[in-house]
N, C-alpha and C positions, 0 to 999 in steps of 0.2 A: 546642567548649569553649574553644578557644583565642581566637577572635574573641568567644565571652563574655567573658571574660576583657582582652581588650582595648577593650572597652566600658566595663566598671568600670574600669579604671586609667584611661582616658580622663574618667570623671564624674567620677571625684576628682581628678585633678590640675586640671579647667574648672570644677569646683565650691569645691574650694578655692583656686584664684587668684582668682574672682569675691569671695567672701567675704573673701580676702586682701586685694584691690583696694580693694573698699569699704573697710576699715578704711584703708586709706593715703589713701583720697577724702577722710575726715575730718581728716587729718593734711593734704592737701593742702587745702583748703577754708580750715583756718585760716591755714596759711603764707600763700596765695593772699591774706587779704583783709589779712594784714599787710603784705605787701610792697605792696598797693598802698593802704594806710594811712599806706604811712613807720612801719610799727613790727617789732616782733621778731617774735611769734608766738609760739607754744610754744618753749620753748630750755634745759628743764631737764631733762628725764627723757631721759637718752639722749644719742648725740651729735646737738647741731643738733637736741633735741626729738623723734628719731625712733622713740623707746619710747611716745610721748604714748597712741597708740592703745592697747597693749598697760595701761595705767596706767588710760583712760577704761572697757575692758571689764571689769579687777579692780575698778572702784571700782560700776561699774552689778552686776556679780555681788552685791556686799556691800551695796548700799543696801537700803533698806527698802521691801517690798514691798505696796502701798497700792489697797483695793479700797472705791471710795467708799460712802458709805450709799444705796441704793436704783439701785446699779447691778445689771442684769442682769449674773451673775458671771461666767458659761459663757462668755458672748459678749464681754464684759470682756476675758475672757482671750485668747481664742480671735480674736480681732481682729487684734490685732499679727501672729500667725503667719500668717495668710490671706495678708496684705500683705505680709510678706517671702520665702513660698513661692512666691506666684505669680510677682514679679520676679525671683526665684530657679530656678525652674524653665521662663522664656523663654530662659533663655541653651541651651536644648539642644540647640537645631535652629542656633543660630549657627555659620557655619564658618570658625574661626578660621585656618586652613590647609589645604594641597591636601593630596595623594593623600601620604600616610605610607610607608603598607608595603603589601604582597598577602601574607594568609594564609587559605591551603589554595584560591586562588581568589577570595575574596573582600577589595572593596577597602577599606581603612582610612583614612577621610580625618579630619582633627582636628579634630572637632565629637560630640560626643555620638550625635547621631542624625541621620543623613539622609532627612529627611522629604520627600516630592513636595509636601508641601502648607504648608512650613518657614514660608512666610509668613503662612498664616492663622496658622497655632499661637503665634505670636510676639504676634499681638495678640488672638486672645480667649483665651490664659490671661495676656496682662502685663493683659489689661484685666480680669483680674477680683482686680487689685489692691487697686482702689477699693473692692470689699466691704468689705475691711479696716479704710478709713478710715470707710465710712459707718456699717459695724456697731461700729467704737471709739465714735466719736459719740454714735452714738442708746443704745448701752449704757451708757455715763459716767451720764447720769442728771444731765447739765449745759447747760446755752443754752448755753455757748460751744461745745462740743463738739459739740452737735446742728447749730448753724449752721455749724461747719467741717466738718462731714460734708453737710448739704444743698447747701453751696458746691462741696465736691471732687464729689459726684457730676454736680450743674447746669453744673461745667468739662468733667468727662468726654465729657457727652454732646456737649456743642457743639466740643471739640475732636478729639473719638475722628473726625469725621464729614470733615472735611480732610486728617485723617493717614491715612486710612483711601484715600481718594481719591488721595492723592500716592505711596500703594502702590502702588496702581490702575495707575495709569500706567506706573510702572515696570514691572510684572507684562504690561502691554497691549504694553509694547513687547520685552520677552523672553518672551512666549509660557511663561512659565512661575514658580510659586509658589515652585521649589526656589531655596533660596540660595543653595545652592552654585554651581547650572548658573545663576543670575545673576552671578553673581561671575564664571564663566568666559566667559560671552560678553562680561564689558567688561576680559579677561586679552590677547584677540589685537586686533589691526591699532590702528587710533588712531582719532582722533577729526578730522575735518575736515583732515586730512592730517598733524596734527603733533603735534596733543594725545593725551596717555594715552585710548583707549576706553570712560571713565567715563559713565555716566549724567547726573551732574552737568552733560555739555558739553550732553547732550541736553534733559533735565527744568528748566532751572535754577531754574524757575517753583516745579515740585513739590518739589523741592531745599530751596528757602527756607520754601514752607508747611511742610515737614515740619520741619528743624531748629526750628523757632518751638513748632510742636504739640507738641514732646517735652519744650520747656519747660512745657505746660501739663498734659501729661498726668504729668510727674513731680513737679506742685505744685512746680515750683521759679520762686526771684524771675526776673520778673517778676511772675507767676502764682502767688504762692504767698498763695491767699486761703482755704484749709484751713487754715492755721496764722494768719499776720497778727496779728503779735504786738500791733502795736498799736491793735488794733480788738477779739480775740477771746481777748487774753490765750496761747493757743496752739493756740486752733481745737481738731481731733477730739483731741488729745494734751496736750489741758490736766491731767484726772486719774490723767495714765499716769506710773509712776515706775518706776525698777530695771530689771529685762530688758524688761520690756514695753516701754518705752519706747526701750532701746535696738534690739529687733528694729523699731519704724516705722523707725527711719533706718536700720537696715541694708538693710530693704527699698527705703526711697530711693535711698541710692546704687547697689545693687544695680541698680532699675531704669534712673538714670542709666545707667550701667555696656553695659544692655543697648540702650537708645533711641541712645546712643552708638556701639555695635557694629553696629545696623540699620542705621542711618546710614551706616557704613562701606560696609558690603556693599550697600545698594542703591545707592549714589551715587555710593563712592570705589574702586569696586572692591576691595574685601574685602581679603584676604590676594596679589592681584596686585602685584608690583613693576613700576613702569615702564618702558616699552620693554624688558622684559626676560622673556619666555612663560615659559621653565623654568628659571624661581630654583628653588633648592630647597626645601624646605616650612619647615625653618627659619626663612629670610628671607623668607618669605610670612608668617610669622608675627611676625617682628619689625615686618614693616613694617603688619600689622594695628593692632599694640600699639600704635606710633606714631601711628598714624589715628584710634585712638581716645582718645588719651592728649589730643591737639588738642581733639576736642569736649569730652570731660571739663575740659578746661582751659577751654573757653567756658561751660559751665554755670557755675562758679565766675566766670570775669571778669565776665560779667552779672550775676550776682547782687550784685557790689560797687558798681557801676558805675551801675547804672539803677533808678531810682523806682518802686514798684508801681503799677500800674494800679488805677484806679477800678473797681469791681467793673463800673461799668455799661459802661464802657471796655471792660473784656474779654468781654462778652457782645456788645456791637457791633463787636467785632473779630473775633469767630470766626464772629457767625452775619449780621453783612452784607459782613464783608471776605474772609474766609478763605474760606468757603463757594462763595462763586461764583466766587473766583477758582480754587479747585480744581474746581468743575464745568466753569470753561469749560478749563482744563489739559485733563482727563481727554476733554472732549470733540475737542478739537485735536486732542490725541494719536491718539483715534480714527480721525479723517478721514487723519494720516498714516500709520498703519497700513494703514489699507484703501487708500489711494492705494498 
């Protein structure tokens, strides 16, 4: 009962800082594209703007809620929620920190659940996001909507298929799916005599396809040909308004949020601090938050910074560049394995 009980306190405080998070992604997102505008940003509600979120969620509560003429309604509706539960619900196998507490015997580490198999589960339920965008889409009952929905799934498939591969790899070379026990094998000794035992010294290859793939699996710019505003008006979220609309982009940053914490853990070594085996779980957790605060900060600097891709651009990027260059990774990687 007790270790039940510390499961639920556990999903609520990792569920409510993800949901928390995202709201402040938003808030960070627009500072983010002011400061490298040369402009303010949000700077009224709050101090420094920092109520902005709390102001954007009262005013999406109270708008007007809009269900087009000859939309399927069910699915209408039922759309947004796919795509914010699924990114919502990869965060549970993440482990944001080591070992907690021991009660009655049994160990507490600070992740939801410790899965054996933490890595599949991370990408076939964040991958069944996309339902979300394709069912908002084709239920709108709109061409702009229908072709941001046939866009986000034609990215999935040719981007899921490198990200998926630069797991691969990493899984091949620790011998194992859980993230946690990946996290602790790049916790001891270093890396070519001096560097942190990260994956990153090892993968750098898979390292780069994956950070890139998260950009396209989470429809963000560069990649963001779901929405493309000035092609499709707003892609699969053109006739969404009020909550609907606000749960697609909680699910966005929520996934950010998550492809950002994978990221961590396969690459940066998770909640490990450097040269340092038994920080306390605290500082293994701060120092998570920091690792992942940096990519979140990269999703945002790209997005100001760099031009969208040609549609056709990114279908010859994922499936003659990305592709092989992740099969010949995962293949290398093999022969050093078995060598």
């Amino acid at each position: 009962m007790t270790v039940l009980l510390a499961t639920f306190i556990k999903a609520v405080v990792i569920f409510g800082a993800l949901v928390s998070a995202a709201g402040l992604a938003t808030l960070a997102e627009r500072k983010v594209s002011a400061w490298i505008q040369h402009r303010l940003g949000p700077n009224r509600v709050g101090p420094f703007g920092a109520l902005q979120p709390l102001a954007d969620g009262v005013k999406f509560i109270f708008k007007e809620e809009f269900v087009p003429e000859g939309a399927t309604r069910w699915l209408f509706i039922l759309a947004p929620a796919i795509s914010a539960m699924a990114a919502m619900m990869s965060v549970a196998v993440i482990p944001f920190g080591g070992l907690v507490t021991e009660i009655d015997g049994t160990e507490i580490y600070f992740s939801i659940a410790d899965l054996d198999i933490g890595a599949l589960w991370v990408v076939a339920i964040g991958g069944l996001g996309i339902y979300g965008v394709i069912l908002g889409g084709w239920a709108s009952n709109s061409k702009y909507s229908l072709y941001g929905g046939l866009r986000a799934s034609a990215q999935m498939i040719s981007y899921e298929l490198p990200l998926i591969l630069s797991i691969l790899a990493v899984v091949a070379m620790s011998d194992t799916l859980n993230l946690r026990e990946i996290v602790n094998i790049q916790t001891s000794g270093t890396a070519f005599g001096f560097l942190p035992n990260w994956n990153i010294f090892y993968q750098p290859l898979a390292f780069v396809l994956f950070v890139v793939c998260t950009f396209a699996e989470t429809n963000r710019h560069p990649f963001d040909f779901a929405e493309c505003e000035s092609e499709l008006v707003g892609g699969f979220h053109t006739e969404y308004s009020s909550m609907k609309f606000a749960l697609f982009f909680l699910g966005e940053y929520c996934a950010m949020i998550v492809m950002a914490s994978l990221t961590v853990t396969l690459f940066l070594g998770g909640f490990s601090v450097p040269y340092w085996e038994e920080a306390p779980w605290y500082l293994g957790v701060a120092a998570f938050v920091a690792k992942t605060a940096f990519f979140m900060f990269l999703f945002l600097w790209v997005r100001w910074t760099l031009p969208r891709f040609r549609y056709d651009q990114l279908m010859n990027l994922g499936w003659k560049v990305f592709l092989p260059l992740s099969l010949l990774n995962i293949l290398l990687t093999g022969l050093a394995v078995s060598l």
